[in-house]
N, C-alpha and C positions, 0 to 999 in steps of 0.2 A: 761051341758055337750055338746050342743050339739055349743054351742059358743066357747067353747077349740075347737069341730071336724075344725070349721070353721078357728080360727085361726092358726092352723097345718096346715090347707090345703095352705093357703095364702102362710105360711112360706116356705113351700113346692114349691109352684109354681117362686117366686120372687126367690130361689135359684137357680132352673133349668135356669132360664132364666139369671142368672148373669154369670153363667157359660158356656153356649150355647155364648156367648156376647164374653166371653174371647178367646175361641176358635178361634171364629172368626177373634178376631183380631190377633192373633198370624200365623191364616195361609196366613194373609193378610202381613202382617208386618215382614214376617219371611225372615232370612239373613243366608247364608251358607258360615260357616268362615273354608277358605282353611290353612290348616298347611301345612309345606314343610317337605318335607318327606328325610330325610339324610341317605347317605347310611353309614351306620358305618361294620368297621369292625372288628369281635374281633378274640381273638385266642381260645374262650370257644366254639366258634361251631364248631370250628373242633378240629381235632386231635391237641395237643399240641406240639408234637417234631414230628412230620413230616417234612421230608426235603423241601419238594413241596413249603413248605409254605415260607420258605426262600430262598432256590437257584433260585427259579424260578420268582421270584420278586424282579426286579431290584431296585428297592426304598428300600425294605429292606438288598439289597446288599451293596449298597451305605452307607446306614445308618450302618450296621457293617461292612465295612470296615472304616471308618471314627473313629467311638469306638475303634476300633483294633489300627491303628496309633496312637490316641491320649492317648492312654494305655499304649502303647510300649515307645510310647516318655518318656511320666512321668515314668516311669519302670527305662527304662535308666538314667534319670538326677536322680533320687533314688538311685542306682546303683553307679552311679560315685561318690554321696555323700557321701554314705556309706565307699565305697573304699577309700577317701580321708581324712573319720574321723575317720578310724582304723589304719590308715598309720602315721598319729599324733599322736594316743592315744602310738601306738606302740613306734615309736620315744622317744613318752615321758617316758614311763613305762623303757625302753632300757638307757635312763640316769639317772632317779632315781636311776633302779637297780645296774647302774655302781657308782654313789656315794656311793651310802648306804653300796656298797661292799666296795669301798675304806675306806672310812671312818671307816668300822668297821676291818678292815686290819690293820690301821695305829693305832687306838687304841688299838688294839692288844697289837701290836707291842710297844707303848709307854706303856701299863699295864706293858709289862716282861722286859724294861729298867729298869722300876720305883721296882719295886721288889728287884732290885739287887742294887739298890742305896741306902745308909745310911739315915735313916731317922731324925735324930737327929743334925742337924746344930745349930751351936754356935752365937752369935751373932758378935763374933771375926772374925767368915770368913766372914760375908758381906763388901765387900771394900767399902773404903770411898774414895771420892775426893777428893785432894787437891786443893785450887783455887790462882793460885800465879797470880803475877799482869802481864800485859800483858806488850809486848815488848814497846808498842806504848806509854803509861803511864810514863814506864822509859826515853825513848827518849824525850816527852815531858819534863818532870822536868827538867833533865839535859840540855837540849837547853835552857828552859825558866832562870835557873840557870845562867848559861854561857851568856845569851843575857842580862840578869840584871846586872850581876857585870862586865863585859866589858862597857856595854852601860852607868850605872851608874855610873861607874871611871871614866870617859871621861866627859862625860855630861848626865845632869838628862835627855834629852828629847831622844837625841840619844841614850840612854841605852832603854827609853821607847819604842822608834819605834824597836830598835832590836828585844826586847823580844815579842812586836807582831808579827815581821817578822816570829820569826824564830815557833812562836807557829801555824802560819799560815799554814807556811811549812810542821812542822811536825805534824797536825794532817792531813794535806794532802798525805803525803808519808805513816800514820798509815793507811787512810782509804783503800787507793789501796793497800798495803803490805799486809792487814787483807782479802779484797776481792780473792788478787793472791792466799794466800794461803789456803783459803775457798775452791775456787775453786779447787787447786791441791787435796788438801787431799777428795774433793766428788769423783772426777775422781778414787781416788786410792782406796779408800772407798768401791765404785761400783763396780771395778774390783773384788776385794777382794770379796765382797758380793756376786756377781754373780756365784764365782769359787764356795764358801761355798753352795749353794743355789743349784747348780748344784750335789755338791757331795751328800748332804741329801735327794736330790730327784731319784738320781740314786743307793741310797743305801736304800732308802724305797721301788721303784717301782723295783728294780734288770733289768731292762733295759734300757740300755741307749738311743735306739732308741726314748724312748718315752719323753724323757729330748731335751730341744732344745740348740743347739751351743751357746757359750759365744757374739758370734759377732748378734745371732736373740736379745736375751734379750737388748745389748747394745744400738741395733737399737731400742726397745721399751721403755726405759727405758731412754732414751737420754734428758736432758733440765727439769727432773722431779726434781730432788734434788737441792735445791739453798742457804740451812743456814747448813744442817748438817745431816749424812747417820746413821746408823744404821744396824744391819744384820734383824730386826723388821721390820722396813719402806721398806726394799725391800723386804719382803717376804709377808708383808701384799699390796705393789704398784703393783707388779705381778702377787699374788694370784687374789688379787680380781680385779683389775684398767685392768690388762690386760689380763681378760679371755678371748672375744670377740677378740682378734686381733691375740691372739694365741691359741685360741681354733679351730677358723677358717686352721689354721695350722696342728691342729693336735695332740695339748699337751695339753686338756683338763687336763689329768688326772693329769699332771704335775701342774700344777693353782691348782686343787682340795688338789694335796699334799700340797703345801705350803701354802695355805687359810688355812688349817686343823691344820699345826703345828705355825701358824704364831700368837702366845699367847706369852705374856712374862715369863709367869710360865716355860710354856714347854721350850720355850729357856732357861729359866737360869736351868732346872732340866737337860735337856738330852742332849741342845745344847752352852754350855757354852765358848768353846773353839773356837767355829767358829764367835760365836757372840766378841768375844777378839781379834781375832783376824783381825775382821773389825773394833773395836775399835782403836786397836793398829796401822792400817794401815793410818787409818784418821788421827790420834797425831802426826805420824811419815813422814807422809809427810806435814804435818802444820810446824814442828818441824825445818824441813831441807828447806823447803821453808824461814820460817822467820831468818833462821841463814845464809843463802845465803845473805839474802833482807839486814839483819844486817852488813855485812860485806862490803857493797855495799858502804850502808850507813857509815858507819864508816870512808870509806876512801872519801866522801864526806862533811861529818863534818872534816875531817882532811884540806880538801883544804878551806872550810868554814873559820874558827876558824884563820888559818895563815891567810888569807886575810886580818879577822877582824883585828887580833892582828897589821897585816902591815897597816891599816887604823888606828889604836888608837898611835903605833907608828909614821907615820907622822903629827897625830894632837898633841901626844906630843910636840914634836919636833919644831913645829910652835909656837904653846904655848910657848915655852920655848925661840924660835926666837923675838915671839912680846915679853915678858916680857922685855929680852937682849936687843931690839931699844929703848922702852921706857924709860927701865932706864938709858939709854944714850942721849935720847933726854931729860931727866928730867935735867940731869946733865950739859947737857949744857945751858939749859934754866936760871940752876942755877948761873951758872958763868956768863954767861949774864948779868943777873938783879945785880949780886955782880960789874960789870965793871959800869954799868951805874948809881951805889951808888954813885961809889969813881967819879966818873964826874960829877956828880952833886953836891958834896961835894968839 
């Protein structure tokens, strides 16, 4: 026991003195580390909405007005956008609703035509076309005719060159006769169409103001037709080709009518007569141009044809002079050779 007291004691002693050691050096060794002290400031130690704390500090006056500006700015340009993308929507909803009302106007209005129109069509009333041969076909035959049996009575090659001449000719006078009169009858065509176009639109819409003048459509419509018119092709070239140039105008609603009926159904159900009557204006001035063109022609095949016949009659004629020398030079030749027989003999 008394060996344990002693070694407790020891343990005892070597402890105090590790720890008297460490003391030591820590008050010898000892360092004093400075923090910096920042002054902060919050809004929790005071009063939260007191004015003090803002009007009376210019840093924070600064700082909200600064806020206030750059709020108000974006406010504004929010503002302006808003206003400018309701000012479109508006715009747009405001033509919708003007078509969607035409539109359901007009087919109204074609439901109660169609109601009182006979439903039962034959296949006897669809007209057929006749297709006869055209002017320019005739005129060739006959010159190629006339240039063969002239040119080949006389002589094979001179009959030959005629009848290219004169085919030469006449499919030249065919192509520009068939172009003049293309052209008149578009002109007449247009005119026509235009009137008709104007009357359906002012007897759909019941004002005329909103229909525009024959001479506005002519100026838009001017150099668009070039083979052949239709009362279809201008009501679909105007409808639709020239909304933009005359919507800017002011006849919107006018484009929207004739886009709306510009169908072939609906022309031949409820606009038949108008659509005939641009037919009949095209045929009819084709008709009178190429019987003008014809008669032109005619009295120039007339001066033609005498020339020729005055050309075949002076190569008769020579023909018939060389035959008459030679067989007179033959004949003396004859009597010659018979004198210089009988002298030799």
């Amino acid at each position: 026991m008394k060996v344990h007291y002693f070694n407790i004691l020891l343990f005892y002693l070597s402890l105090n003195i590790l720890l008297l050691s460490s003391k030591v050096y820590n008050q010898r060794n000892h360092y004093i580390t400075r923090t910096s002290k920042t002054n902060t400031r919050a809004l929790c130690e005071c009063e939260l909405y007191a004015p003090s704390n803002y009007d009376n500090d210019p840093e924070m006056k600064e700082v909200m007005q600064y806020f206030d500006r750059q709020t108000s700015q974006h406010f504004e340009e929010y503002n302006e956008r808003i206003i400018k993308n309701r000012q479109k929507c508006k715009e747009k909803c405001e033509k919708d609703i003007q078509k969607i009302i035409l539109k359901d106007k007009i087919e109204k209005e074609l439901a109660e035509k169609f109601v009182t129109l006979e439903t039962n069509i034959d296949t006897n009333d669809i007209p057929t076309c006749v297709c006869e041969k055209s002017i320019e076909d005739k005129m060739e035959k006959t010159c190629l005719k006339c240039g063969g049996v002239l040119g080949g009575g006389v002589a094979p090659a001179w009959g030959l060159l005629s009848g290219l001449g004169y085919s030469a000719w006449t499919n030249y006078a065919g192509t520009t006769l068939v172009k003049i009169a293309t052209d008149k009858s578009i002109a007449e065509g247009l005119k026509v169409g235009l009137t008709k176009a104007t009357e359906i639109a002012t007897q759909i819409l019941k004002d005329s103001t909103k229909v525009p003048s024959i001479d506005i459509l002519k100026n838009v419509t001017a150099d668009v037709f070039t083979e052949n018119i239709t009362l279809l092709d201008i009501l679909k070239h105007v409808g639709s080709n020239m909304y933009d140039t005359l919507g800017a105008k002011g006849y919107s609603e006018y484009c929207f009518t004739l886009e709306s009926i510009a169908n072939p159904t609906k022309i031949r159900i409820f606009y038949p007569q108008q659509a005939a009557a641009v037919t009949n204006a095209v045929s009819d001035a084709k008709k009178l141009v190429l019987a003008d063109a014809a008669h032109v022609t005619s009295s120039l095949y007339t001066v033609i044809i005498a020339s020729v016949v005055a050309i075949v009659i002076i190569v008769f004629v020579m023909v018939i002079i060389y035959l008459i020398l030679r067989y007179r030079r033959k004949k003396k030749m004859k009597k010659k050779s018979q004198y210089i027989k009988l002298l030799k003999e």
